[in-house]
C-alpha positions in Angstrom: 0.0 0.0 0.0 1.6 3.4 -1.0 2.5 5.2 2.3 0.2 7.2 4.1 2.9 9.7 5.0 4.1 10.9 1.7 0.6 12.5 0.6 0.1 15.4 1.4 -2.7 16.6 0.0 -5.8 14.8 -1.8 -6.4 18.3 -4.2 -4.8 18.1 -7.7 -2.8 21.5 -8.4 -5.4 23.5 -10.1 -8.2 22.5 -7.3 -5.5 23.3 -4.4 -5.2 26.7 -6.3 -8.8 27.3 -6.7 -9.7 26.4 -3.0 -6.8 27.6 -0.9 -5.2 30.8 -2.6 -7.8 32.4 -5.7 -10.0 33.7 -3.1 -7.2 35.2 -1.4 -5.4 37.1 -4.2 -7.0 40.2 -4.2 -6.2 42.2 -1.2 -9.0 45.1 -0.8 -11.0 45.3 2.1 -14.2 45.2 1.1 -16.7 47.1 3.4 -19.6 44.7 4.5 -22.2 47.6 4.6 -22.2 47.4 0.8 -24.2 43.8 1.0 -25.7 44.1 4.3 -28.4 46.8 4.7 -29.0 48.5 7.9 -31.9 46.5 9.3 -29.7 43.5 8.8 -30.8 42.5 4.4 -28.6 41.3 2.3 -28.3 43.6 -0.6 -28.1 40.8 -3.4 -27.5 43.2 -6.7 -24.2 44.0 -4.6 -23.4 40.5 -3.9 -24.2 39.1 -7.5 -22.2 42.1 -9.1 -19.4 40.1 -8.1 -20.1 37.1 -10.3 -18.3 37.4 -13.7 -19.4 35.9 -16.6 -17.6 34.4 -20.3 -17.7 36.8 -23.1 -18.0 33.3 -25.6 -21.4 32.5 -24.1 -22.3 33.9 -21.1 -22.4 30.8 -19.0 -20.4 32.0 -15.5 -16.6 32.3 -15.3 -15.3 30.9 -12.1 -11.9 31.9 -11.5 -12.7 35.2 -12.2 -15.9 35.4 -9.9 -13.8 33.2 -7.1 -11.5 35.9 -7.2 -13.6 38.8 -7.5 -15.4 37.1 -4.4 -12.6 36.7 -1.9 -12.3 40.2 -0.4 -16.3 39.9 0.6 -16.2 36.3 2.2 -13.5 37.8 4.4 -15.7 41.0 4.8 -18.8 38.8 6.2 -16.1 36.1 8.1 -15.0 39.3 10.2 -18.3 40.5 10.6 -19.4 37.3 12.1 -16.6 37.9 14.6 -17.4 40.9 15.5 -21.0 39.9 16.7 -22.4 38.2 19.8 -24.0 35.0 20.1 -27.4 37.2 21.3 -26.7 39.8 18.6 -26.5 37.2 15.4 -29.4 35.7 17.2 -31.7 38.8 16.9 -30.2 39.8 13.3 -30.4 36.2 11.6 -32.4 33.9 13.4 -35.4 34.9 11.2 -34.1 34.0 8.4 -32.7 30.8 8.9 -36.4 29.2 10.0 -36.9 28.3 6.3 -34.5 25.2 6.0 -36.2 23.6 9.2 -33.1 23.3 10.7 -32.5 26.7 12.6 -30.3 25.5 15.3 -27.4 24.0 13.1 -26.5 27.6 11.7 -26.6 29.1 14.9 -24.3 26.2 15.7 -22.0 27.0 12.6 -21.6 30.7 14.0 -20.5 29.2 17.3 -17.7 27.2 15.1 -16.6 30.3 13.0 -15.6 32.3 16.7 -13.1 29.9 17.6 -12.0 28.5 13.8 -10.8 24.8 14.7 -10.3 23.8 11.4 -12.1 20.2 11.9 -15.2 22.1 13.5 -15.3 24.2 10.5 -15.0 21.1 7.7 -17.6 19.1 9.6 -20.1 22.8 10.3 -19.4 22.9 6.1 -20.4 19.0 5.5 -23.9 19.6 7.7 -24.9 23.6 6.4 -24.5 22.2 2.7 -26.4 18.8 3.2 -29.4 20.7 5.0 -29.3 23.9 2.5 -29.8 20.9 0.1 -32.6 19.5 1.4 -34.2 22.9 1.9 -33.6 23.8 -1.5 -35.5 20.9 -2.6 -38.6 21.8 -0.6 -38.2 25.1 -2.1 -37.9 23.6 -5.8 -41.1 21.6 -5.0 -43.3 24.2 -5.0 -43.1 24.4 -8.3 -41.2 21.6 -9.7 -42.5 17.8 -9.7 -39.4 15.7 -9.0 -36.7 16.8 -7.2 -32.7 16.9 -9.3 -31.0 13.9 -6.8 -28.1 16.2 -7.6 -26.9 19.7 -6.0 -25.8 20.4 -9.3 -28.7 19.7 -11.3 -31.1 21.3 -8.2 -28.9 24.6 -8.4 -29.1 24.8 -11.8 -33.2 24.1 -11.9 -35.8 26.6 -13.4 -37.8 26.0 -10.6 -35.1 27.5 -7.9 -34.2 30.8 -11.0 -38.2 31.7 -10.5 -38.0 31.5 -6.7 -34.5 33.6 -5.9 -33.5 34.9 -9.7 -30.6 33.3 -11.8 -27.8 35.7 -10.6 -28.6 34.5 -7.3 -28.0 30.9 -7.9 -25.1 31.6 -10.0 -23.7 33.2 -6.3 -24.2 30.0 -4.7 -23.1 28.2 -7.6 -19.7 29.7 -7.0 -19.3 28.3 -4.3 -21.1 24.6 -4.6 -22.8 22.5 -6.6 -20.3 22.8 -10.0 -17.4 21.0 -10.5 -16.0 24.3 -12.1 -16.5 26.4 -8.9 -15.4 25.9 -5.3 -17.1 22.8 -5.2 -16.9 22.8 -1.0 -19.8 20.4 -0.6 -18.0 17.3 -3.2 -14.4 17.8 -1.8 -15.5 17.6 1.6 -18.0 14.9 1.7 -15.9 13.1 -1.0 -12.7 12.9 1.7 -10.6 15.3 -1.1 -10.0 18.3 1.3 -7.9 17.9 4.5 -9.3 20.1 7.4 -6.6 22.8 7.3 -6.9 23.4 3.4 -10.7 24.9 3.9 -10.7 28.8 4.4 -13.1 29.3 7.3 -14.4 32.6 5.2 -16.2 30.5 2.9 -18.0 28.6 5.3 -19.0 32.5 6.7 -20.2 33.0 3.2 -22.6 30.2 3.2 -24.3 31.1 6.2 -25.0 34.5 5.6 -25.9 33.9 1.9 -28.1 30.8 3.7 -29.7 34.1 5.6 -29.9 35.8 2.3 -31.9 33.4 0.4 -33.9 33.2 4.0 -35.4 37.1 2.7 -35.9 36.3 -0.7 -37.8 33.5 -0.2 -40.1 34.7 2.3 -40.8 37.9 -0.5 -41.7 35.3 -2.8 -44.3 33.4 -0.6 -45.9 36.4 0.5 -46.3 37.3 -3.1 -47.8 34.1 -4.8 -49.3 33.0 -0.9 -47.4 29.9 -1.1 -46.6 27.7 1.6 -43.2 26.1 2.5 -44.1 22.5 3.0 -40.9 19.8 4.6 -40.3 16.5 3.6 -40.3 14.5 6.3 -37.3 13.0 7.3 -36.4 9.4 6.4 -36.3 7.3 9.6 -34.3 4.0 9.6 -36.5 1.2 10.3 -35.6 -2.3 11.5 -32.8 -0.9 13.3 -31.9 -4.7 14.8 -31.3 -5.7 11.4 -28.4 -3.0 10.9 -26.9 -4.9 13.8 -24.1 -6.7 12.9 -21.1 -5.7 15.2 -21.1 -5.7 19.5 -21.6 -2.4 21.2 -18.2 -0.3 21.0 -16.8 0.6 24.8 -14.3 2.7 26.2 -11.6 -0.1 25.8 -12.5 -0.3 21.9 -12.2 3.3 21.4 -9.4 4.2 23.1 -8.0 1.8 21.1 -9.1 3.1 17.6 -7.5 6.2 18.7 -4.0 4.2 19.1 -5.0 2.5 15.9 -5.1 5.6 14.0 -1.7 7.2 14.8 -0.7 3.5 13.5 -2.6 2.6 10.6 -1.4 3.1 6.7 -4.9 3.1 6.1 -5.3 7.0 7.5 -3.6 9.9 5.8 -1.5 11.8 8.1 -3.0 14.9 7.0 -6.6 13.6 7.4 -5.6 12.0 10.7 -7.5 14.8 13.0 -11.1 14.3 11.2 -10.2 10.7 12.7 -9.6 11.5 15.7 -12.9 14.3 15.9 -15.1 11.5 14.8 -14.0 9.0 17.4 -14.3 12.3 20.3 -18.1 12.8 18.7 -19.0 8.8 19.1 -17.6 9.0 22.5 -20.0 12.6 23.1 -23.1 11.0 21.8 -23.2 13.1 18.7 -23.9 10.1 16.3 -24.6 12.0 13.5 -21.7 14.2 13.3 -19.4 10.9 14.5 -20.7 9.5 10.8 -20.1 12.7 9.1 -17.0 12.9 9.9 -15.6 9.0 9.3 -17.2 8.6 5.9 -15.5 10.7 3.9 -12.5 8.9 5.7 -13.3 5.7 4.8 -13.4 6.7 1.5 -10.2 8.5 0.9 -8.9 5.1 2.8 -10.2 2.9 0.5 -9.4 4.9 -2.4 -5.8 4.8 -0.8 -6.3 1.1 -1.2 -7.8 1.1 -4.6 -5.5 3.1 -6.8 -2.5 1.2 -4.9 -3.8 -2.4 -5.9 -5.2 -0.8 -9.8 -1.6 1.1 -9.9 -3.4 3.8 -10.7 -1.8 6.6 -8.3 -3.0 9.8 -10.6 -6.7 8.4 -9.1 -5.9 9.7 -5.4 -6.4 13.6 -6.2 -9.4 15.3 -7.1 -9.8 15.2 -11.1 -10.0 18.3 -13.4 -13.6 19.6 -13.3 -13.7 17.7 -17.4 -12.8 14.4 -15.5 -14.4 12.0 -13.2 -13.6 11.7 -9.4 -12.7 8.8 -7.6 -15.6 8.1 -4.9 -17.1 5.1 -3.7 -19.2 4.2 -6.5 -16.5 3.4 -9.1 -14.4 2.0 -6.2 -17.1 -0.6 -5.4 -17.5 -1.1 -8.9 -16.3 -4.6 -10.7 -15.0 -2.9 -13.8 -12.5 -0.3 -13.9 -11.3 1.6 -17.3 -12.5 -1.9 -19.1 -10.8 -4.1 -16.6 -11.4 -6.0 -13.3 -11.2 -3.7 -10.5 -8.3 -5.1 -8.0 -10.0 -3.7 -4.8 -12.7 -6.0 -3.8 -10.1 -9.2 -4.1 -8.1 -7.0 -1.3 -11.0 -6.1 0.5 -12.5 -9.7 0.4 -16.0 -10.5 0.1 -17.5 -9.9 4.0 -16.3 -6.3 3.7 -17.8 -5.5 0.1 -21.0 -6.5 0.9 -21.3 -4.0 4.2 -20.1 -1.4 2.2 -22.9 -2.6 -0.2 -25.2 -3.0 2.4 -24.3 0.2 4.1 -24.3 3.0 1.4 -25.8 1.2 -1.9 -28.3 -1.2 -1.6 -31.8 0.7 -2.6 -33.6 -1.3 0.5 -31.0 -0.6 2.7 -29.7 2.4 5.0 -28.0 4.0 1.7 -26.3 6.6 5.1 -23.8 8.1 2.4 -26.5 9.5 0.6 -28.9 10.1 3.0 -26.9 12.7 4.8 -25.1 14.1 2.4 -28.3 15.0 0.8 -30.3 16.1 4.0 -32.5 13.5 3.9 -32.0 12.4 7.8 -32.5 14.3 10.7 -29.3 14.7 12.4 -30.7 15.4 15.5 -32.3 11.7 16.4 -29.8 10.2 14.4 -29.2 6.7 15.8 -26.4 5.6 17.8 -26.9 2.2 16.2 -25.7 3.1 12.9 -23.2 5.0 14.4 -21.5 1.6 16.1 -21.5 -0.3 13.4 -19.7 2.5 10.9 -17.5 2.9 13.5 -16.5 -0.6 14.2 -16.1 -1.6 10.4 -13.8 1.3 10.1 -11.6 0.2 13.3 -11.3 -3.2 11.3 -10.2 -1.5 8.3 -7.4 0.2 10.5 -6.3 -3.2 12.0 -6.3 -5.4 8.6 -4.5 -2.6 6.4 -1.9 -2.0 9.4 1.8 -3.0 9.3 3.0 -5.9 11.0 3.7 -4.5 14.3 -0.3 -3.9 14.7 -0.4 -7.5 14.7 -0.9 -7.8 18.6 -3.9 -5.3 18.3 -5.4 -7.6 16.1 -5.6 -10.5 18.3 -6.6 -8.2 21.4 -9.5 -9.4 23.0 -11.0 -6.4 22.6 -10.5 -5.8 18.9 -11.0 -9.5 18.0 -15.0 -9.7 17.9 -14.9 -6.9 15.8 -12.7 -8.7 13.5 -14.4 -11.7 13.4 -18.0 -10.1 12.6 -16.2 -8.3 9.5 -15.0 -11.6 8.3 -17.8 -13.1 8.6 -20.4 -10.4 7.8 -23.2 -11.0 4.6 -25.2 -9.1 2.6 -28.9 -8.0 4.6 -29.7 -5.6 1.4 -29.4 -7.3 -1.6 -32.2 -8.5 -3.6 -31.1 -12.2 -2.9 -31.4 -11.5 0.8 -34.1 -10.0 1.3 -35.8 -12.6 -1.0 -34.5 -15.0 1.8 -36.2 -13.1 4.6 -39.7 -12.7 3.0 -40.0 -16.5 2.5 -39.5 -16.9 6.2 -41.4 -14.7 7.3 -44.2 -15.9 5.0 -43.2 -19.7 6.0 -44.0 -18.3 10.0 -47.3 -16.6 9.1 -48.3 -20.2 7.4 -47.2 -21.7 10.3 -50.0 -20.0 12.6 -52.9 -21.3 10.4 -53.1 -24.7 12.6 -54.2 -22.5 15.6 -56.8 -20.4 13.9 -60.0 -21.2 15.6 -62.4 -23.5 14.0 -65.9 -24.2 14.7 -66.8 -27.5 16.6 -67.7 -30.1 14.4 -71.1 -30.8 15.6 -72.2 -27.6 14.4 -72.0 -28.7 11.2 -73.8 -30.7 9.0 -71.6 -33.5 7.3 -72.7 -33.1 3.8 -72.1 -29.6 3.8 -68.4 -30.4 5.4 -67.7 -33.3 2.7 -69.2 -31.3 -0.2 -65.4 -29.8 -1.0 -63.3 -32.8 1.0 -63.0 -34.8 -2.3 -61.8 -32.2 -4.7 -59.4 -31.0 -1.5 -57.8 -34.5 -1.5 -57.4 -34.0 -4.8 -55.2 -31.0 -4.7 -53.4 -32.4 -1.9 -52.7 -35.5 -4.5 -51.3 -33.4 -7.1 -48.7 -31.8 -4.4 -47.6 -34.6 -3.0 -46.6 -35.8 -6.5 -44.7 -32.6 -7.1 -42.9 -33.4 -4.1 -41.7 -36.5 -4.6 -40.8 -35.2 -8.2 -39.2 -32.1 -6.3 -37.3 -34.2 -3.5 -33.8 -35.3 -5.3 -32.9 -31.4 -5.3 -33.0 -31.1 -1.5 -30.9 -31.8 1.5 -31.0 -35.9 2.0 -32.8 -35.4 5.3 -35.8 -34.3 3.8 -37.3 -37.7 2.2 -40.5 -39.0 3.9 -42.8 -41.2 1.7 -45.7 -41.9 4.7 -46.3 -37.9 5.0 -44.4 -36.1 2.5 -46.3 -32.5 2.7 -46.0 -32.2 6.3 -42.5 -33.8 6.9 -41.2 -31.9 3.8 -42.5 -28.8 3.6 -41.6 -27.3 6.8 -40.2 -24.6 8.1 -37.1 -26.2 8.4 -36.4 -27.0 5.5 -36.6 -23.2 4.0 -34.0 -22.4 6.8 -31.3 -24.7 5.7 -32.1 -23.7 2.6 -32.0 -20.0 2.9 -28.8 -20.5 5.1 -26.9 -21.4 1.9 -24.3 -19.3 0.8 -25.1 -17.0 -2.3 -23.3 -14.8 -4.1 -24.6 -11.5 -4.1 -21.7 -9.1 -5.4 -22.0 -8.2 -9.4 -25.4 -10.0 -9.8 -25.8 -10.2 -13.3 -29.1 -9.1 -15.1 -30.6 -11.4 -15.9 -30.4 -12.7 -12.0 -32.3 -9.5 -10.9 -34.5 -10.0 -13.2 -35.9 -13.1 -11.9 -35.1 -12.1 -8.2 -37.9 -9.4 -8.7 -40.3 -11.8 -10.4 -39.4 -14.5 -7.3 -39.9 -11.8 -4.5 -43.5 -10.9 -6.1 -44.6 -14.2 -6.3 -43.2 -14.9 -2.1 -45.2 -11.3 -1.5 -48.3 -12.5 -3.1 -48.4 -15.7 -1.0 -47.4 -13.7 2.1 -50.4 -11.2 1.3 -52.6 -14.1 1.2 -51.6 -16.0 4.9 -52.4 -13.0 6.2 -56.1 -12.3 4.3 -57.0 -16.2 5.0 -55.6 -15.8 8.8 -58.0 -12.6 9.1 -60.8 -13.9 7.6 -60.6 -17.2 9.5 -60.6 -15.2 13.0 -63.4 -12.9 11.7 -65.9 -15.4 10.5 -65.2 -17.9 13.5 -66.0 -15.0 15.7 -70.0 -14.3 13.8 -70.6 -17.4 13.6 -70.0 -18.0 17.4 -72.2 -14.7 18.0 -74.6 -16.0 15.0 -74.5 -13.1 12.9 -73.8 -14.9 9.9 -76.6 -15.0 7.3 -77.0 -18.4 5.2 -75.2 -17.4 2.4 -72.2 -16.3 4.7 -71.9 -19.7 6.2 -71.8 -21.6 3.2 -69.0 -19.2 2.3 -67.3 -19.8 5.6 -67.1 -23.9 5.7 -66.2 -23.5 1.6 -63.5 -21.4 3.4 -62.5 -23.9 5.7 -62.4 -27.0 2.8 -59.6 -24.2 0.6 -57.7 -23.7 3.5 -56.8 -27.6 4.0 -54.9 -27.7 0.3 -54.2 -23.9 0.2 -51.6 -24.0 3.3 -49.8 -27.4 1.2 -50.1 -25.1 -2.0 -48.4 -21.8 -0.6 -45.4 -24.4 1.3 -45.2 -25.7 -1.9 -44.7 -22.5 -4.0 -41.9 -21.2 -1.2 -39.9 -24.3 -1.3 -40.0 -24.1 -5.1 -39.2 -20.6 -5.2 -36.3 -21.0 -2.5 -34.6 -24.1 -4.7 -34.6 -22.2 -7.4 -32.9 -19.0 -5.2 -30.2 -21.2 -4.5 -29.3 -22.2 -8.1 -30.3 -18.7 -8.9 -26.7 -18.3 -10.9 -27.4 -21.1 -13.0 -30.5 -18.7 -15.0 -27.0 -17.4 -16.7 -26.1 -20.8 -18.4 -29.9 -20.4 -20.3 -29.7 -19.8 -23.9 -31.8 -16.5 -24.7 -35.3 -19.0 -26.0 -35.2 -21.4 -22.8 -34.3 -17.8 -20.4 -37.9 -16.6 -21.6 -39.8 -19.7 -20.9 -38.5 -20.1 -17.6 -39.5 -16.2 -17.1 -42.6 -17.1 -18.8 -43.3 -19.7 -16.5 -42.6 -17.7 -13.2 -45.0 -15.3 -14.6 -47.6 -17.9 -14.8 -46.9 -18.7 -10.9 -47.1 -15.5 -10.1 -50.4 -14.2 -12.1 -52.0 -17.4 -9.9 -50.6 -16.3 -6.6 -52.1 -12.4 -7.8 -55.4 -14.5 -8.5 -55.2 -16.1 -5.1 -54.6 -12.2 -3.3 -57.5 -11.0 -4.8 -60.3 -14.1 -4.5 -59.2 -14.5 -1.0 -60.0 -10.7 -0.3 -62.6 -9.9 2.3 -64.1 -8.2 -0.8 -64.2 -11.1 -2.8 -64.5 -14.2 -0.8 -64.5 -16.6 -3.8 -63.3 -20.0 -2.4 -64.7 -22.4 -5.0 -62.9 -20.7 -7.6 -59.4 -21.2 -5.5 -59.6 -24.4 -6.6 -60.1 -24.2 -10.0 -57.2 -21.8 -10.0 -55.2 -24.0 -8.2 -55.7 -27.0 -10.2 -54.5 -25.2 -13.3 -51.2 -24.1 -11.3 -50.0 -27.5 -10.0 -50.6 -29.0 -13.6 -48.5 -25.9 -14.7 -46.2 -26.9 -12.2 -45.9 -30.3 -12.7 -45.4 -29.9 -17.0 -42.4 -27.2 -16.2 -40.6 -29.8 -13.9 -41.6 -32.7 -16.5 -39.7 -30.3 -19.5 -36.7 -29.8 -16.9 -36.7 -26.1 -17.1 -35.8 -25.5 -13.6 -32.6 -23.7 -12.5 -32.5 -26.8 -9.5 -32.6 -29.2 -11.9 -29.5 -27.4 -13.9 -27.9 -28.0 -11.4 -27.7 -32.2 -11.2 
């Protein structure tokens, strides 16, 4: 790994020159009651007479307006300064209400008094991930969909109506273009060490934040708009982000060791390290998070460009060029050819990283705060540990030799052995596995639904549906004996195959196996999506045939059921006797099929569509089940029919051998 000691800074030449000396070349003093009116506006025209524009075509020149700029940021930096807490309070709290997030800029004013430069970075990282979200809100009184991108938002019609062009080329200056300041990308990307961002520009967000603060409430008080907020994206199923023990003292104090050590930190990035460690061990989870992403990305890409030899890929590219972030870091392909970084990393570790920051169904936290979507004030300490602890591995594993004893510490050694052993929650295949068990367990309840007592019913009526039941119950068992020589040895029972077979535990060994889940190809998410439909479907109807049992037992206890409503009630009762072998049936089939889910790759293009074409089938009948076992509907005789049609189904696709289990013997 190239040494951590010899970079010293993450900004190419022309991005170190934009950020850390254009803004400081011009030397006037520029007098802040030109921008700053008397009872406390900002005087836009004077601010966005600073912006300089290309003769060629107008679009905004950057260097120019950078430069032009500096003198100003300074102006408002010292004017900051100069004010009391209570003062900025009475002068700018107003105006800040708008992004729904008044306390973190009173917060960044605190920051700006004392300038520790990691204070300042992180204050940066939070003002431009919640001016983003506000923005959006803002755009969404007119505008539909909201850009995913700063870049795109800032550059939105919607946003030039609300504040006026000149006034998002201002901001644009200073975020959202590659060809400007760019503070929001360098920072959240991990490019910018703390000490290489000037504090004044940080100033100038706020008080343009203020700015926009006025113009926006002109504009609602001219159309009689109102600012509605998103709500904030809550993570759900927090016990399923669980993977690594609760950090203590002991474990912390010994990251703190670990990073002094570790050729997986950059010197100069070493004190975000350290802040982020302090803000775990304060309780401020959020900021904690903030703090060690960006780290764990310029780490990694530390890693990546020394196992691609591509050393160039460390430094911020030209605004014409792509950066280096996680996404082409976690990628297979690089330039064409395999990507060296996940064979270093090793499977367990990609797929948290995939878990953690890609997956669409999981906590995506990358995204989600860069972009404001999270509230960082109930920002779970959960989260927090686990980020945390995978980054303490990452220091321990890419260490040199003499961290060897911290690797077998007691302490750190749990740690290391969840990371090695760590897989996927979030992909597709995954979740696939979870739905089938929790559909198998809501099956599983349908022997203790209440039944009426026998002797309240008359035995023709109870027979009337019996035969065509056993039937069905025929038809299954067949499938299962056909189905048996693709499953674990232990599951063979000729006396009662549907109840000694399709069981609960069977699905768990099954859904216990290994799979792959990094790189799925196509056409494997393709039939993942078509696989967790059908397992939906089935779970949708457990649930309708476990209501409907428990409501109808309970009228005709009460006798409040008309005629026609008990008929419809014992036809229930007869479907539900093959429909629980039917559903079992379905989820075992679907869950073989998981397993050899690679195999669908081996398919030649004609045989690929009728195996789609056949999953389709299974799931159009499980759709049919959902909605004729619907309180509205109620239509058990025709479950039947419809059943009958799929087991035949069934039975002719495992007679043609079109199964991915049976490519597999």
């Amino acid at each position: 790994m190239a040494s951590s000691d010899s970079i010293s800074t993450c900004l190419s030449p022309p991005v170190h020159y934009v950020i850390c000396k254009l803004g400081f070349e011009k030397k006037d003093t520029y007098d802040i009651n030109n921008i700053l009116s008397e009872n406390g506006e900002v005087c836009w025209q004077a601010v966005t007479e600073h912006v300089c524009y290309l003769e060629s075509d107008q679009s905004v020149d950057y260097i120019k307006s950078i430069r032009s700029l500096g003198p100003v940021c300074e102006s408002v930096n010292l004017h900051f300064k100069s004010l009391t807490k209570e003062q900025f309070v009475i002068q700018y709290e107003l105006w800040f209400r708008w992004t729904n997030y008044t306390e973190l800029f009173l917060e960044v004013f605190d920051v700006l008094q004392y300038t520790q430069t990691t204070e300042v970075a992180l204050g940066l990282m939070k003002l431009t991930s919640c001016l983003e979200r506000a923005l959006g809100d803002v755009y969404l009184l007119i505008g539909k969909d909201c850009p995913f991108l700063l870049r795109d938002l800032l550059a939105s019609e919607q946003l030039a109506v609300v504040f006026g062009q000149a006034v998002m080329n201002v901001l644009r200056v200073f975020i959202g273009s590659p060809y400007g300041l760019n503070l929001r990308n360098v920072l959240w990307h991990g490019f910018a060490s703390p000490q290489e961002i000037p504090a004044k520009y940080c100033a100038m967000l706020l008080f343009l934040t203020a700015g926009l603060g006025q113009l926006l409430q002109t504009y609602l008080l001219q159309t009689k708009c109102i600012l509605v907020h998103r709500p904030y994206v809550i993570f759900v199923s927090l016990e399923e982000l669980n993977v690594f023990p609760d950090l203590n003292h002991e474990m912390l104090s010994i990251a703190e060791e670990l990073v002094k050590l570790s050729s997986f930190v950059l010197k100069t990035m070493s004190p975000l390290w350290m802040a982020a460690l302090t803000a775990f061990k304060q309780s401020r989870y959020a900021d904690c998070v903030i703090l060690l992403l960006p780290q764990l990305e310029v780490g990694l890409r530390l890693l990546f460009t020394t196992t691609n030899k591509c050393p160039n890929r460390m430094l911020t590219a030209e605004p014409s060029a792509l950066y280096t972030t996680f996404d082409e870091m976690l990628a297979k392909h690089l330039d064409n050819e395999i990507n060296q970084l996940p064979a270093v990393l090793e499977e367990p570790a990609m797929e948290f990283l995939w878990d953690f920051l890609n997956h669409q169904e999981g906590p995506r936290i990358r995204d989600r705060l860069s972009h404001g979507e999270i509230s960082l004030k109930a920002f779970p300490r959960e989260v927090a540990n686990q980020i945390v602890a995978f980054a303490i591995t990452l220091l321990c594993r890419f260490s040199d030799e003499d961290v060897f004893a911290f690797k077998e510490h007691m302490v750190i050694k749990p740690l290391m052995n969840c990371a090695s052993s760590y897989h996927s929650r979030f992909h597709p295949i995954s979740r696939l596995k979870k739905q089938v068990l929790e559909c198998m367990k809501s099956i599983h309840l349908w022997p203790e639904l209440p039944t009426v007592p026998e002797e309240h019913i008359q035995t023709n009526k109870r027979l009337e549906g019996n035969a065509e039941a056993s039937t069905l119950i025929l038809m299954i068992s067949e499938i299962i004996s056909q189905l048996q020589q693709y499953m674990p040895q232990n599951y063979c029972s000729s006396d009662d195959p549907i109840n000694s077979v399709l069981t609960e535990r069977l699905l768990t060994e099954l859904c216990d196996t290994r799979i792959c889940t990094l790189y799925s190809p196509r056409p494997v998410l393709e039939i993942l999506v078509v696989l967790r439909k059908i397992s939906a479907q089935c779970h949708q109807v457990s649930e309708q045939v476990i209501a409907s049992t428990e409501l109808r037992y309970k009228q005709w206890m009460n006798k409040t059921l008309r005629s026609r409503q008990r008929h419809n009630y014992l036809r229930m009762l007869n479907s539900i006797q093959f429909l629980s072998p039917v559903l079992r049936l379905i989820l075992v089939l679907i869950t073989l099929e998981l397993v050899n889910i690679h195999l669908v790759c081996k398919k030649n293009p004609f045989d690929y569509q009728q195996y789609l074409k056949f999953l389709k089938s299974v799931l159009q009948y499980t759709e049919n089940l959902v909605t004729y076992t619907s309180p509205e509907k109620n239509k058990w005789d025709e479950t039947m029919e419809l059943t009958n049609k799929a087991l035949v189904k069934i039975r002719k696709i495992s007679d043609r051998k079109l199964t991915l289990m049976q490519l597999a013997t």
